[in-house]
C-alpha positions in Angstrom: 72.9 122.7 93.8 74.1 120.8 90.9 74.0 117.2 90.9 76.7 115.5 94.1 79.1 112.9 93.1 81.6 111.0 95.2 85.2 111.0 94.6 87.8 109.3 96.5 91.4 107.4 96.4 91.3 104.3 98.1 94.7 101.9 98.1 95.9 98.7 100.5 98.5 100.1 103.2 101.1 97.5 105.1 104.0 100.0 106.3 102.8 102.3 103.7 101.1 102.1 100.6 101.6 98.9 99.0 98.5 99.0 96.1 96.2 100.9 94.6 94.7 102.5 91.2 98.3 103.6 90.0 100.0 100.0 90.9 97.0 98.5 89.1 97.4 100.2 86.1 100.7 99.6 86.2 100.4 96.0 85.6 98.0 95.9 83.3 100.1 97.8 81.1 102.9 95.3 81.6 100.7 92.4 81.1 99.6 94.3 77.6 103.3 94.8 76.3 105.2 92.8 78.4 107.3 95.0 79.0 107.5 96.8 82.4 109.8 99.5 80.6 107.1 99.8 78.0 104.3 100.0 80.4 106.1 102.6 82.1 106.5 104.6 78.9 102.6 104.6 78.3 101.7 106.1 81.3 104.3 108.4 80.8 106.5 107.2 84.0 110.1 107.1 84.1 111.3 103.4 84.1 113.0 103.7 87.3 109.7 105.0 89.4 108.3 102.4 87.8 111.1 99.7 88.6 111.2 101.6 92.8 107.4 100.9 92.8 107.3 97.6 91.7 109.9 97.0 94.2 108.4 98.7 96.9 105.2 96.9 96.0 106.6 93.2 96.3 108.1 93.7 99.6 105.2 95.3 101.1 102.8 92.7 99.9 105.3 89.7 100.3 104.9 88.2 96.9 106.6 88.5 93.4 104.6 90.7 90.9 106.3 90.0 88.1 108.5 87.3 86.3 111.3 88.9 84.4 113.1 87.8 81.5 116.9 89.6 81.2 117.0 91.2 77.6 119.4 88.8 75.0 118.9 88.0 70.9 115.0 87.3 71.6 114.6 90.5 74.4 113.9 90.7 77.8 110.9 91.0 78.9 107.6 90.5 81.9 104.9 89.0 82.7 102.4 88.9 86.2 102.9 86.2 88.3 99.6 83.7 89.2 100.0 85.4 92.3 99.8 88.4 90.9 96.9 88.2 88.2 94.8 86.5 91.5 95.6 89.6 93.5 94.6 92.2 90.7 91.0 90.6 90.2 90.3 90.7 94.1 91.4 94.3 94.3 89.2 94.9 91.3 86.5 93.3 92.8 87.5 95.4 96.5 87.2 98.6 94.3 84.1 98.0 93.0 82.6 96.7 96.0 83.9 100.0 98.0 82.2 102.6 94.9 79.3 100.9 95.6 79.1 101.3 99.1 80.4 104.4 98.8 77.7 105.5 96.5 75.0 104.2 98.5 76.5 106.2 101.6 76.6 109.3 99.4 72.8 108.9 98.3 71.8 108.3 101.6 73.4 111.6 102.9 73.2 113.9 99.8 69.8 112.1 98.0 
């Protein structure tokens, strides 16, 4: 038998799914350009799945994501909230804490 690895999906639910890996790399692409439309682009995401899911996102967790700045002579633009960027480093963390586990739990089974 060739060598076992793990794979799984693993997002935060509160009357649905409210984040995970796709959310996550959502918004790191929007803090990189600033631009949610932009960030939306990059992963190859229409701007309006991207605009539902933020959407969907804030009112599931209860907090703004993003700060958003209407387009004018300088451009529109946005940025993650404090909120936001504090929430993204504990999933992080979450994630990584779950793959470990995770791999320990496979070891254990599958050596």
């Amino acid at each position: 038998m060739d060598s076992l690895k793990i794979a799984y999906k693993v997002w935060l639910d509160c009357n649905g799914k409210a984040f995970g890996e796709g959310p996550d790399r959502l918004l790191q692409r929007v803090e990189t350009t600033g631009s949610l439309h932009r960030a939306a682009a990059d992963m190859k995401m229409s701007y309006r799945k991207a605009w539902v899911m933020l959407q969907t996102m804030e009112r599931r967790l209860g907090f703004t994501l993003l700060e958003r700045k209407v387009g004018g002579v300088s451009g529109g633009g946005s940025r993650l909230t404090p909120e936001a960027r504090d929430f993204m480093k504990r999933y992080e963390a979450f994630r990584r804490d779950v793959e470990g586990s995770l791999q320990e739990i496979c070891r254990k089974h599958f050596g």
